[in-house]
N, C-alpha and C positions, 0 to 999 in steps of 0.2 A: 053635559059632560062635567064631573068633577077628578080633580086631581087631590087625594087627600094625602097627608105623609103622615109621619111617623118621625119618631122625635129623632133619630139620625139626620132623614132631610131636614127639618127644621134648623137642625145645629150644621148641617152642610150650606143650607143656603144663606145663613145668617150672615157663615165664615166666609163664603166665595164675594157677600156682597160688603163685606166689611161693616157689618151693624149688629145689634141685639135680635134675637127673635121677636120680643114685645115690640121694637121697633116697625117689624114687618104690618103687624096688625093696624099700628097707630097708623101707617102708614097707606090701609086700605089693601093693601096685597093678600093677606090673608085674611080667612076669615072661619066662624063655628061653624060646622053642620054634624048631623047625624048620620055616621060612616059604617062600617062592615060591622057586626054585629053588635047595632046600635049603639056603637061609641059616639061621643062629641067630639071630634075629630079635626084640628087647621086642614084647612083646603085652600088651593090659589082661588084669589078672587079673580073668575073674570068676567072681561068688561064687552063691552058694547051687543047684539042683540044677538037671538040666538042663535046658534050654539056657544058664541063669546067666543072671545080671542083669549091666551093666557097673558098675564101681565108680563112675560118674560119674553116673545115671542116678535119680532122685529121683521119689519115688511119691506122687502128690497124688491127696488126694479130689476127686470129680469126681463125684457124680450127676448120673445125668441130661444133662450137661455136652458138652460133642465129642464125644466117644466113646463117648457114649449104655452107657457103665458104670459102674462105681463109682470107678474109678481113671483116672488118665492117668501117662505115664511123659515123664515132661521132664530132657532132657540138661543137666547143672549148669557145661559145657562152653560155653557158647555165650557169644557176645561179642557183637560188634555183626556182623551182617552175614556173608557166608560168607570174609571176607579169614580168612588163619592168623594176623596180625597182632593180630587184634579177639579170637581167638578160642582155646581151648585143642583146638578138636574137631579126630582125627587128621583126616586126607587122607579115607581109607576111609572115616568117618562122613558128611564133606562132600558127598563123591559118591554119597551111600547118593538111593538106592534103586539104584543102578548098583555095579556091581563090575567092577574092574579087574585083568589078570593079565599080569605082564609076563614072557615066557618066553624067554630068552637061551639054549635050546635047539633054537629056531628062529625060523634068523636072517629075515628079510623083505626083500629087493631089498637095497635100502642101510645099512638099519637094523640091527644085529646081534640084534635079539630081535622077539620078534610078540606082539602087543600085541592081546589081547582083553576082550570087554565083554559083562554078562549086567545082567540086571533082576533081583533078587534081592528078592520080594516081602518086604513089611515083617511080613507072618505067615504062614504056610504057608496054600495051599489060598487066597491073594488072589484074589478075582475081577477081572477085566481086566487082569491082571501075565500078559503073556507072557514068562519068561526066557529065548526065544531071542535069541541073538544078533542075529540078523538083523531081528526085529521091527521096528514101526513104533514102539511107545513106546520102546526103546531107543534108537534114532537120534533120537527129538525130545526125550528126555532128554539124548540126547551134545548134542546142537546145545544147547539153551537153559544146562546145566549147567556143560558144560566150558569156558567161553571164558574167564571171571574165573580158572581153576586151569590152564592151561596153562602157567605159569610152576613152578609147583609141580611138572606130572607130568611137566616136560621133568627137574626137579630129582632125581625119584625113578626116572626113568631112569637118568640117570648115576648116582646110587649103586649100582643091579643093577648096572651098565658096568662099576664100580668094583671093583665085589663081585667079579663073574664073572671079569673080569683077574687079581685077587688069586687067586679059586679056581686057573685054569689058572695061574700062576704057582707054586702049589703052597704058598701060605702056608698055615698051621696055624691051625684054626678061631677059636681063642681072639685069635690074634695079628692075624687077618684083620677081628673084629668089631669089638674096641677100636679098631684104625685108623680103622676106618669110622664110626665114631659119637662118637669123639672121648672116653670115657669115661675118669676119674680115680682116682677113688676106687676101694678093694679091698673086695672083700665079693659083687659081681652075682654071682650064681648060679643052679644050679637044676637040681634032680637030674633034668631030662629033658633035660641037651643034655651033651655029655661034655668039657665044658672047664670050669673055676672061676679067677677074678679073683685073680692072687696077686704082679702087681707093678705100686708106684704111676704 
């Protein structure tokens, strides 16, 4: 599983944890990969074996308790309410149980990208999580979930817009990402994407 953000959460989590975003990285929390149409992308790093835990993610006893087990797992993320204002949790956590893919490889009437949506059960094998598309809980997920974050995912549209125009313009990966997320500090890395941070 990855969680990849977009330069709002970047600047949300920064603020909710009171640090720099280059901070994050130094700090092993984030890290590069190759995201939705082949961007270089911050993703949370996470840790221990697979599927990993996210580094925000805090494990309390619980007998007995919700979850009818020993544990429950509570996001150390959260603020008041789902604004990104109140809150450090990315975009993709907010919208969770729903997943979003935004694909500037095909383009839709007027829009230049197509824009799909799955139900992404919160543990393999969920009973009543249909993740088509089309389903019925996914449409009264989209209706009830999305209407407080359409300012947000009009937001991370224009960065893909942003993205995709730098790609066809033929900028260089490294030069293409920094633009876009605004980053300062030298040092982001990360031996799976094939650019390294080397001016301020």
């Amino acid at each position: 599983m990855a969680v990849f953000l977009n330069p709002r959460d970047i600047r949300n989590l920064a603020g909710f944890l009171g640090t720099e975003a280059e901070e994050l990285f130094r700090q092993g929390r984030l890290k590069l990969s190759r995201g939705q149409n082949g961007l270089i992308l911050p993703r949370l790093r996470f840790g221990g074996r697979r599927p990993g835990f996210c580094p925000f993610s805090e494990n309390q006893a619980d007998p007995g308790g919700e979850t009818g087990g020993p544990w429950r797992c509570l996001c150390r993320l959260h603020g008041g309410g789902e604004s990104s204002e109140k809150s450090g949790k990315p975009l993709v956590c907010r919208l969770s149980p729903l997943a979003r893919r935004v694909d500037f490889s095909r383009p839709r009437g007027r829009r230049p990208y197509t824009e799909t949506w799955a139900l992404v059960p919160p543990v393999e094998g969920c009973p009543g999580c249909s993740p088509a598309a089309d389903s019925p809980l996914v449409k009264e997920y989209r209706l009830a979930r999305l209407a407080p974050l359409r300012e947000e995912l009009a937001e991370e549209a224009a960065f893909f817009k942003a993205a995709k125009e730098g790609q066809e313009a033929g900028l260089p990966e490294e030069e293409l990402f920094f633009e876009l997320f605004g980053f300062k500090a030298a040092g982001i890395s990360s031996p799976s994407c094939s650019f390294r941070k080397t001016r301020v």
